[in-house]
C-alpha positions as CSV (number, residue, x, y, z in Angstrom):
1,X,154.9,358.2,-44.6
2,X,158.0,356.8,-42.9
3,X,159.1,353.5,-43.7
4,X,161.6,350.5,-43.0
5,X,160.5,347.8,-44.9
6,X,162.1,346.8,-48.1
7,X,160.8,348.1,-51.5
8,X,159.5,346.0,-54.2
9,X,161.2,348.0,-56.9
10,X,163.3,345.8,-59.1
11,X,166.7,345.9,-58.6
12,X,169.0,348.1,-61.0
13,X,171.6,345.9,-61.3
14,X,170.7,344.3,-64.8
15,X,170.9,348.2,-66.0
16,X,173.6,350.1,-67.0
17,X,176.4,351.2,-64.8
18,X,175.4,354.6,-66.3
19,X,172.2,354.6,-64.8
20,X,172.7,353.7,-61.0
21,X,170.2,355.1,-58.7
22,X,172.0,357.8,-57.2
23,X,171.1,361.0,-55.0
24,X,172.9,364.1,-53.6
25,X,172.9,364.8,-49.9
26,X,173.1,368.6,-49.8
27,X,172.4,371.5,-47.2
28,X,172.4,375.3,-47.0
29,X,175.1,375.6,-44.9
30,X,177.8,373.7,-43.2
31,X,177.2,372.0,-39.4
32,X,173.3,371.7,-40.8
33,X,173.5,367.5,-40.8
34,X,174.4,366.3,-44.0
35,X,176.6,363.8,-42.8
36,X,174.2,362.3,-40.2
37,X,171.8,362.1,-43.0
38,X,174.3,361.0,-45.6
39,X,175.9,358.2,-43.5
40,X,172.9,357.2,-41.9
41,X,170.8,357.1,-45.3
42,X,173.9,355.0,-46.8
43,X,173.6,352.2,-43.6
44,X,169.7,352.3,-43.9
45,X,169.7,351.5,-47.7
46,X,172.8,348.8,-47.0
47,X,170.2,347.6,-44.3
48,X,168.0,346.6,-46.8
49,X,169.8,344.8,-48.8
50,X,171.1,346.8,-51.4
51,X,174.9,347.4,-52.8
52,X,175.6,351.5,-51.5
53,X,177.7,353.1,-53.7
54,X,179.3,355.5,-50.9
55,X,180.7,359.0,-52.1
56,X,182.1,363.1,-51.0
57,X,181.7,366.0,-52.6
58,X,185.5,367.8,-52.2
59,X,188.8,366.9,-50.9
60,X,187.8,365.9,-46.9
61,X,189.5,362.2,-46.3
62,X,187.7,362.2,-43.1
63,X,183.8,361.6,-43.9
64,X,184.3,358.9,-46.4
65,X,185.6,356.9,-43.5
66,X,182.7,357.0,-42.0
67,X,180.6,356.1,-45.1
68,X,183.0,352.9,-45.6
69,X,181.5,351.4,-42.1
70,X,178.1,352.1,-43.3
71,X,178.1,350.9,-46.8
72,X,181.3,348.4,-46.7
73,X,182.6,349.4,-49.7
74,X,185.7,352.1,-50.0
75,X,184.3,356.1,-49.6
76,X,185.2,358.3,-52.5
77,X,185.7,361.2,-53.0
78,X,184.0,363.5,-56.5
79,X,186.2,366.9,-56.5
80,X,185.8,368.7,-59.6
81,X,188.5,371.4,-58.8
82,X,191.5,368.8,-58.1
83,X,190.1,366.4,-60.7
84,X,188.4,368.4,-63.4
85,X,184.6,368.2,-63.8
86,X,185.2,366.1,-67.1
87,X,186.3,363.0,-64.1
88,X,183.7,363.5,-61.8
89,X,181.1,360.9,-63.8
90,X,183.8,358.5,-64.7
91,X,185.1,358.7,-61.1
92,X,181.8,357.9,-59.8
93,X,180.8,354.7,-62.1
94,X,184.3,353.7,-61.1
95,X,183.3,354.0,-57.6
96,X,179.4,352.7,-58.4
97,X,180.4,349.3,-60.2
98,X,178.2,346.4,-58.8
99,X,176.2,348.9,-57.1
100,X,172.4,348.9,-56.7
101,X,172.0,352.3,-55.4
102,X,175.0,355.7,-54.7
103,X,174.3,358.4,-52.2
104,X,176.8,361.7,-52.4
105,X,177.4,363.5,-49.6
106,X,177.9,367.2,-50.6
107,X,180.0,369.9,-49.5
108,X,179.3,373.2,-47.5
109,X,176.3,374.8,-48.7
110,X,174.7,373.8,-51.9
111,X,176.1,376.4,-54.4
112,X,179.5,377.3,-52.4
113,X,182.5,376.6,-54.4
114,X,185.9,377.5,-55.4
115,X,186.5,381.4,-54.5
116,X,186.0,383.3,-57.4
117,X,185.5,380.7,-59.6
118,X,181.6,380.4,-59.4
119,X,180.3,377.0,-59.3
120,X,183.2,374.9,-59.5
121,X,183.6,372.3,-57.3
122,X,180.0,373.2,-55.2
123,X,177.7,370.1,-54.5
124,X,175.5,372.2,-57.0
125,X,178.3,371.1,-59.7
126,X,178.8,367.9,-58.9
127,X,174.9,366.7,-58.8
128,X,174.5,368.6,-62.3
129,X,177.5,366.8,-63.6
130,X,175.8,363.4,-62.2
131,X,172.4,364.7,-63.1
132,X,171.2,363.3,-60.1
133,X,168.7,364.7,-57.7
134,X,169.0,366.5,-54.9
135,X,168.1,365.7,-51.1
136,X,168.1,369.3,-49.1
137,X,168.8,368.6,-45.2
138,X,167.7,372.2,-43.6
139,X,168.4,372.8,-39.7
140,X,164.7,374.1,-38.8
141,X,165.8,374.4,-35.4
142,X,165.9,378.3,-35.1
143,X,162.5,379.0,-37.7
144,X,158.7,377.8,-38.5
145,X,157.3,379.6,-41.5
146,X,160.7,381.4,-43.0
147,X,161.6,377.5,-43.8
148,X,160.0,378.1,-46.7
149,X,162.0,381.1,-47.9
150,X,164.8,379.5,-47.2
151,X,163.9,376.5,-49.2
152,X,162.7,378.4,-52.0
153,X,165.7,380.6,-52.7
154,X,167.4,377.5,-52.8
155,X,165.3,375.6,-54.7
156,X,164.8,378.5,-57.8
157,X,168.5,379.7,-58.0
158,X,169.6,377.1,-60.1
159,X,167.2,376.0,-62.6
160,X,169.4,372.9,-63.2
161,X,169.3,371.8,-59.8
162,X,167.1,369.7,-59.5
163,X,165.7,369.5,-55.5
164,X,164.1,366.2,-55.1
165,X,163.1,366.7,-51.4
166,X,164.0,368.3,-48.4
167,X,164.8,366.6,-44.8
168,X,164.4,368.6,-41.8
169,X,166.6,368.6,-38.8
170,X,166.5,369.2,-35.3
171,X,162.9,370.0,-35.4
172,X,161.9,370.6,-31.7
173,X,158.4,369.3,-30.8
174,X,154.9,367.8,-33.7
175,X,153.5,370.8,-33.2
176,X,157.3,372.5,-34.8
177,X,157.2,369.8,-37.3
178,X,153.4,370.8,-38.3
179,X,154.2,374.4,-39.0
180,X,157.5,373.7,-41.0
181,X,154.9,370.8,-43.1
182,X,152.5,373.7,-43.7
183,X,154.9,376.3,-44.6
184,X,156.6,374.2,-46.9
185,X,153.2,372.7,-49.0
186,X,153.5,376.4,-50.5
187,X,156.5,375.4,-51.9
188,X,155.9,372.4,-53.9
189,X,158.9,370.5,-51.9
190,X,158.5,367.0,-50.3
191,X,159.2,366.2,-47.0
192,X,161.2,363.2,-46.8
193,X,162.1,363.0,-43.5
194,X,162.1,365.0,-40.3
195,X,164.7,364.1,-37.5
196,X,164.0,365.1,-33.9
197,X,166.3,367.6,-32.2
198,X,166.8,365.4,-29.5
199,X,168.6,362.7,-31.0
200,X,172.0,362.7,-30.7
201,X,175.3,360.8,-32.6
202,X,178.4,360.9,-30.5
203,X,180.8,362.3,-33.2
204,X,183.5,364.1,-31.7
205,X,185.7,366.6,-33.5
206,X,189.2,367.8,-33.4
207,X,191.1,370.7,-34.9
208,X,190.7,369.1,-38.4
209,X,187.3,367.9,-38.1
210,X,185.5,364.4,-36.8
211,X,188.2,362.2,-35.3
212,X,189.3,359.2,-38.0
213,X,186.7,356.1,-38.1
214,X,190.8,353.8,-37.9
215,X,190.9,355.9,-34.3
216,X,187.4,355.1,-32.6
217,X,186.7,352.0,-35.0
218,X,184.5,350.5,-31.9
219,X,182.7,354.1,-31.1
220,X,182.5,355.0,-34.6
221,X,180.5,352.1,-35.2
222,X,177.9,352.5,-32.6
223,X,177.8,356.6,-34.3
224,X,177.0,354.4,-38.1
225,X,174.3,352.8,-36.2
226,X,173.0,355.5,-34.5
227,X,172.9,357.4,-37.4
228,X,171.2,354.5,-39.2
229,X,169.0,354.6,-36.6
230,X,167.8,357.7,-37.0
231,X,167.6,358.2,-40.3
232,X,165.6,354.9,-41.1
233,X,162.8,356.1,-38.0
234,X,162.8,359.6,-38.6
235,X,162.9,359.3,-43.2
236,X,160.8,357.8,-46.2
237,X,163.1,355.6,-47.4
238,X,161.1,354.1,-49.9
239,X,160.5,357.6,-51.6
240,X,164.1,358.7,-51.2
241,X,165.3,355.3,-53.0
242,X,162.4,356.5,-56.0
243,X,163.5,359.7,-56.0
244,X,167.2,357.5,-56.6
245,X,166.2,355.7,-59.4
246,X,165.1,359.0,-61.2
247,X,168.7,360.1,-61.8
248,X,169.6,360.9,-65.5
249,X,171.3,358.2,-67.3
250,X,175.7,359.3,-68.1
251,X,177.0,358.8,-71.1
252,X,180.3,358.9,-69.9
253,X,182.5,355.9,-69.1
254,X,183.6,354.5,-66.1
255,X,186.9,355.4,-64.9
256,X,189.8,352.5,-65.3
257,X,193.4,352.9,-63.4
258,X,194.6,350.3,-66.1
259,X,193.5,352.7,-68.9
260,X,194.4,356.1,-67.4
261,X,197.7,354.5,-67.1
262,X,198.5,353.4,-70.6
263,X,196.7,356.5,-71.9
264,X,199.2,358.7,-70.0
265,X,201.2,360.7,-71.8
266,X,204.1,360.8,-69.2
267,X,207.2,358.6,-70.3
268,X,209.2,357.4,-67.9
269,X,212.5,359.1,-67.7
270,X,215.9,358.1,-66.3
271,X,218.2,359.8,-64.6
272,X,219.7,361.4,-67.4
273,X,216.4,362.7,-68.3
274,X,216.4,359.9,-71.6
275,X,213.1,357.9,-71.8
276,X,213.8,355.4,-69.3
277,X,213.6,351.1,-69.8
278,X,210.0,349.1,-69.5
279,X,210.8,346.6,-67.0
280,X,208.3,343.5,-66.2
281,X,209.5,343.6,-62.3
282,X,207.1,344.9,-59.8
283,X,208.6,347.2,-57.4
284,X,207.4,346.9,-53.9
285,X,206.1,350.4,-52.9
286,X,205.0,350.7,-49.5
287,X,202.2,353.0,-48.2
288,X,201.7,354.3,-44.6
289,X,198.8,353.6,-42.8
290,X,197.0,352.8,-39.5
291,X,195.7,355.7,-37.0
292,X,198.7,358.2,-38.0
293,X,197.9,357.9,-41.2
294,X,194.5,357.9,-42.9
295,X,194.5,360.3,-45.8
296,X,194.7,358.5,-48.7
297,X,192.3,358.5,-51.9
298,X,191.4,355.4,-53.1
299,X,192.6,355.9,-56.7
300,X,196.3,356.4,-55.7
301,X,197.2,352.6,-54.8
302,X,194.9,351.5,-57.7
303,X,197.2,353.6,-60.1
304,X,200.4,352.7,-58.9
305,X,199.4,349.1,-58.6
306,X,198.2,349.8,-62.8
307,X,201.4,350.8,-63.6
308,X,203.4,347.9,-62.0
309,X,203.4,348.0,-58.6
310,X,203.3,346.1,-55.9
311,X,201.6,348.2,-53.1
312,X,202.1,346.7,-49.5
313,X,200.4,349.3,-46.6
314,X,202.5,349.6,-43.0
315,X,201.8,350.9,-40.0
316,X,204.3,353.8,-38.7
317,X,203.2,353.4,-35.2
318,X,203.5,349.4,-34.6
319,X,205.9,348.5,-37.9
320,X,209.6,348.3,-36.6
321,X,211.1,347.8,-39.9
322,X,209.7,348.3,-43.3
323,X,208.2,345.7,-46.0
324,X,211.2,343.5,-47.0
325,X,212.3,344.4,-50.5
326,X,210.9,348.0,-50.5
327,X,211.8,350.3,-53.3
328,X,209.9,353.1,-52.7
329,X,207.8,355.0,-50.4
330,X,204.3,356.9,-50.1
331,X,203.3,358.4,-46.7
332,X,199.9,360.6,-47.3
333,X,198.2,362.8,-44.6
334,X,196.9,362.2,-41.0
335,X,197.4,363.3,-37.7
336,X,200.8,363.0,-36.7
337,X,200.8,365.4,-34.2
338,X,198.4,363.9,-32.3
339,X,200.6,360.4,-32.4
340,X,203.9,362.3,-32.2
341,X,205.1,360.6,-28.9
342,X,204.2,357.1,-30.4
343,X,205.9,357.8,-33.5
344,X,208.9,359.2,-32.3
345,X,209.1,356.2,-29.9
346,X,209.4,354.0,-32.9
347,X,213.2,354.7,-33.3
348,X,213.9,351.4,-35.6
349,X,211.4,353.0,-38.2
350,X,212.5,356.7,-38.2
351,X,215.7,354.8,-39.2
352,X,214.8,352.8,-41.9
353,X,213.1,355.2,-43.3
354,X,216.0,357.3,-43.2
355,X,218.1,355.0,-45.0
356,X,215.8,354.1,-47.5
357,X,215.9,357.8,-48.4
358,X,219.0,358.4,-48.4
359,X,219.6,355.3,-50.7
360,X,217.5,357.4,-53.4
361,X,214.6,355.6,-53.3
362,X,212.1,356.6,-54.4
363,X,209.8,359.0,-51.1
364,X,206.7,361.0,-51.9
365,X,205.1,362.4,-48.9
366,X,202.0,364.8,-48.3
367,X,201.4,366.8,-45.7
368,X,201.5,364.5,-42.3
369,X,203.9,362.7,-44.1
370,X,206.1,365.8,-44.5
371,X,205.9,366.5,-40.8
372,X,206.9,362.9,-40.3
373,X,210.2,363.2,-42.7
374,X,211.2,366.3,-40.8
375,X,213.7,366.4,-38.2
376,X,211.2,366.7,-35.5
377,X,207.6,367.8,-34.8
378,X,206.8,369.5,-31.6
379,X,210.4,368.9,-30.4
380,X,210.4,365.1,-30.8
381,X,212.9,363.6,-33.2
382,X,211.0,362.2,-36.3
383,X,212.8,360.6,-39.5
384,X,215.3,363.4,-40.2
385,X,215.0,363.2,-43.7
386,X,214.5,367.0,-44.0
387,X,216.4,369.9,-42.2
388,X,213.2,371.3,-41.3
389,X,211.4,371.5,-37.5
390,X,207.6,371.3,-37.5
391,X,205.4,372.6,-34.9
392,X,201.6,372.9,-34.3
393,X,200.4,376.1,-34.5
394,X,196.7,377.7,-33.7
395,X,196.2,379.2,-37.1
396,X,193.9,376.9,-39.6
397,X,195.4,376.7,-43.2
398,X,193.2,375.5,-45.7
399,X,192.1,375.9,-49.5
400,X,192.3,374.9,-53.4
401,X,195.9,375.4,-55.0
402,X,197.2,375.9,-58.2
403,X,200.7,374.8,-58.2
404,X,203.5,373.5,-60.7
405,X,206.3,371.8,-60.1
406,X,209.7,373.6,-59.6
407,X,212.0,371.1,-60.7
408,X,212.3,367.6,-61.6
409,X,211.2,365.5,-59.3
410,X,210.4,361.5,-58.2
411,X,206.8,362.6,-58.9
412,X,206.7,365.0,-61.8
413,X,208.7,367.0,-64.4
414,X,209.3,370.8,-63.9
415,X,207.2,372.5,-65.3
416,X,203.9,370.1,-64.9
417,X,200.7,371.9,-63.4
418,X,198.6,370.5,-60.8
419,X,195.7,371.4,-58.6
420,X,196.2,370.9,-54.9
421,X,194.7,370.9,-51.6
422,X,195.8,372.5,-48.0
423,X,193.9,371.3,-44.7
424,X,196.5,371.8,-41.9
425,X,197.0,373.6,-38.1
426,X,200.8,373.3,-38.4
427,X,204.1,374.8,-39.9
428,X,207.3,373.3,-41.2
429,X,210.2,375.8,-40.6
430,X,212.1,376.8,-43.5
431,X,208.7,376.2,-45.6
432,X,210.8,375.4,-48.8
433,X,214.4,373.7,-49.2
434,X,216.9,375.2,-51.6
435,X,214.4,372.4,-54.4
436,X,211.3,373.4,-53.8
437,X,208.3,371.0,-55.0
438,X,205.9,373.4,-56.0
439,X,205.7,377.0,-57.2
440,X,201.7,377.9,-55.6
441,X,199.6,380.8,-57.4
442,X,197.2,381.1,-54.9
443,X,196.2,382.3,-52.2
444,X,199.8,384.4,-53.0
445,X,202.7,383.3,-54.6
446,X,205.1,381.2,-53.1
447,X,207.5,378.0,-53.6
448,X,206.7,375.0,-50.9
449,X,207.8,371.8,-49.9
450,X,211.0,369.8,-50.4
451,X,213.0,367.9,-53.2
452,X,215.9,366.0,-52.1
453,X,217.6,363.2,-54.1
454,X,214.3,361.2,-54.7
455,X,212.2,362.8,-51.9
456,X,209.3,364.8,-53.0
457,X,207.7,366.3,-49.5
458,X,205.1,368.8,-49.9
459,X,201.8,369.9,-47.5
460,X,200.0,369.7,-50.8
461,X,197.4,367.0,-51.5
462,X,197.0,365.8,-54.6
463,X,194.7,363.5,-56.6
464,X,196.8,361.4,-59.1
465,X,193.8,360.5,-60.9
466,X,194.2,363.9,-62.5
467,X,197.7,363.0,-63.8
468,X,198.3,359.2,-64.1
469,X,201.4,360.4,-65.0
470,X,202.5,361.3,-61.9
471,X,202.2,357.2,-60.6
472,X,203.6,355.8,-64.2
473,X,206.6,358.1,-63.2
474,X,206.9,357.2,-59.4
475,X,206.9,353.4,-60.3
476,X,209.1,353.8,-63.3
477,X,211.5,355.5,-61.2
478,X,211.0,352.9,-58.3
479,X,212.5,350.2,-60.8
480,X,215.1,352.2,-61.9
481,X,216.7,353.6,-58.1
């Protein structure tokens, strides 16, 4: 049943972009393989020859890393909650154009979403939105016969759902594979692959998750291969790519930063709060980068590059000065307190930085970017943009927000609702400046984050594909500083 080879199946690409082969990498629970099986299916398929469309169900910044080594196109991300599900097909034939072939990798267990807001946001969600089927990877190492349960109460909960297949994992010996084959013939399921227990991908973790593919880019891609590995000896790879080209066709259009742009119904505003001039210049906005800072989605420097930009990355932790001629500034998430020494050490930065902000220019930072404007993390100096001390701290915050802005702002008017997401082990002491940037709703109510002249610092992520708005508005405001 297992096979390498390449398949004779024509390629999709004179189809539609509508129709791309496509499947959903799901799994009961968390920790049971779906990004082995994800990553490793993208590098197998990319092995052969085809164009892998590489995409996450949810917020995480860390796995699509991971899925751009094996596919060499940019991971991205499908989050129905900070995006709205009427995005998450657009989004994805954004992602998918030139592709022969897409493989999402879901999210927690199949049908877990948004607390209290039933489906939203689950993989369940996002592969009915895509109408594409469904690949179930079950750990089988603790069961024989009760696989099948397990399957089926997955399988019939969800009528829509289409389950293509199921791959098992960490299956112990053939004669542990044989039983979990028999019990799940009663089913109706197809095995599409079975991965021995044995094998192992050297992926290590941290307190946030697996470690960044831009810190380990030499290990990390040994782990691709390995993965590949695995997943191409242990999987049917010419029924998984079938089971592919069986997705539904969309009739939705693909997603267009140029479009989103001029169809945004944000004007640019100056400072008197009067609709501000269109200028032809192109501001130079730089963007953080390299090992401190990796969080980005994709969509953010396509937008602000849309709505005339010029986006120039840097590196925190080697860059002694910032781009010549920049106007404004975007520093996203990351680890910066695992770097802290390093960045702190770059006193020539903190200090640009500094100025740049205090010149009015235009800052909008998220999260590690926050930590990096305050006036020190862990007791090292950082940018001292903020009067606020951040620390790490043992306690794990993380969830979905609904927030709306306070006031005015470099990156929204007061007023404007967003959705938002938390992932952090630390705290910024006070948690709010005398401007907050958002008013939260949830988990309890609470203002958070910083405005400060034309800083907007926040531990909130957002995705601006939601609001185009949000970059028509940072650029505008970029020419106009």
């Amino acid at each position: 049943m297992r096979s390498s080879s390449a398949s004779s199946a024509p390629s999709p690409s004179s189809s539609s972009a509508s129709s791309v082969p496509r499947l959903v990498v799901a799994a009961p629970a968390s920790r049971s393989g779906k990004t082995t099986v994800a990553t490793g299916l993208m590098a197998a398929f990319a092995a052969r020859g085809l164009a892998v469309s590489p995409h996450k169900v949810g917020p995480d910044y860390i796995d699509p890393g991971y899925h751009a080594l094996a596919t060499g196109r940019v991971g991205r991300n499908l989050d129905a909650y900070l995006c709205g599900p009427e995005r998450v097909g657009p989004l994805f034939l954004h992602g998918a154009r030139g592709c022969d072939i897409a493989v999402v990798e879901g999210v927690m267990g199949l049908y877990d979403g948004v607390a209290g807001q039933g489906e939203l946001a689950s993989t369940a969600h996002v592969a009915k939105l895509l109408r594409a089927p469904v690949v179930l990877v079950v750990d089988a190492s603790s069961q024989s016969r009760s696989v099948a349960a397990l399957v089926h109460g997955f399988v019939s909960w969800d009528p829509e759902v289409r389950v293509g297949g199921v791959i098992l994992n960490k299956v112990a010996t053939d004669r542990h594979e044989e039983l979990l084959r028999e019990a799940l013939e009663q089913v109706g399921v197809p095995v599409l692959g079975v991965l021995r227990r044995v094998a192992q991908v050297d992926t290590p973790s941290r307190h946030l998750g697996l470690v960044p593919v831009a810190e380990r880019r030499g290990a990390a891609v040994e782990a691709v291969e390995a993965m590949a590995a695995q997943v191409t000896a242990g999987c049917d790879l010419d029924a998984l790519e079938a089971l592919a080209r069986g997705a539904g066709t969309l009739s939705c259009a693909a997603w267009d930063a140029a479009e989103a742009v001029s169809s945004s119904a944000a004007r640019p505003a100056g400072r008197d709060g009067t609709p501000g001039p269109r200028r032809e210049d192109a501001p130079r906005i730089a963007v953080a980068g390299g090992e401190a800072f990796t969080f980005s989605y994709a969509e953010h420097a396509e937008l602000l590059a849309a709505a005339g930009a010029e986006v120039v990355p840097f590196d925190p932790l080697r860059d002694e000065d910032l781009p010549e001629g920049t106007r404004g500034l975007v520093i996203g998430g990351g680890f910066p307190e695992v770097y802290a020494s390093e960045l702190s050490a770059n006193e020539p930065l903190r200090k640009a930085v500094a100025v740049l902000a205090e010149s009015g220019a235009p800052v909008a930072a998220e999260c590690a970017g926050l930590l990096y404007l305050c006036r020190e993390l862990d007791g090292l100096p950082m940018c001292g943009v903020l009067d606020a001390g951040a620390r790490m701290t043992e306690r794990l915050t993380l969830g979905y927000r609904d927030a709306v802005a306070v006031g005015d702002s470099v990156l929204a008017a007061a007023g404007t609702r967003m959705r938002g997401h938390e992932f952090h082990r630390t705290v910024v002491e006070p948690g709010a400046g005398a401007e907050p940037a958002w008013g939260l709703r949830t988990p309890r109510p609470r203002v958070e984050g910083f405005v400060r002249g034309g800083v907007h610092a926040s531990y909130l992520h957002t995705h601006w594909a939601a609001k185009p708005g949000v970059a028509v508005r940072f650029v505008d405001r970029c020419r106009t500083s």
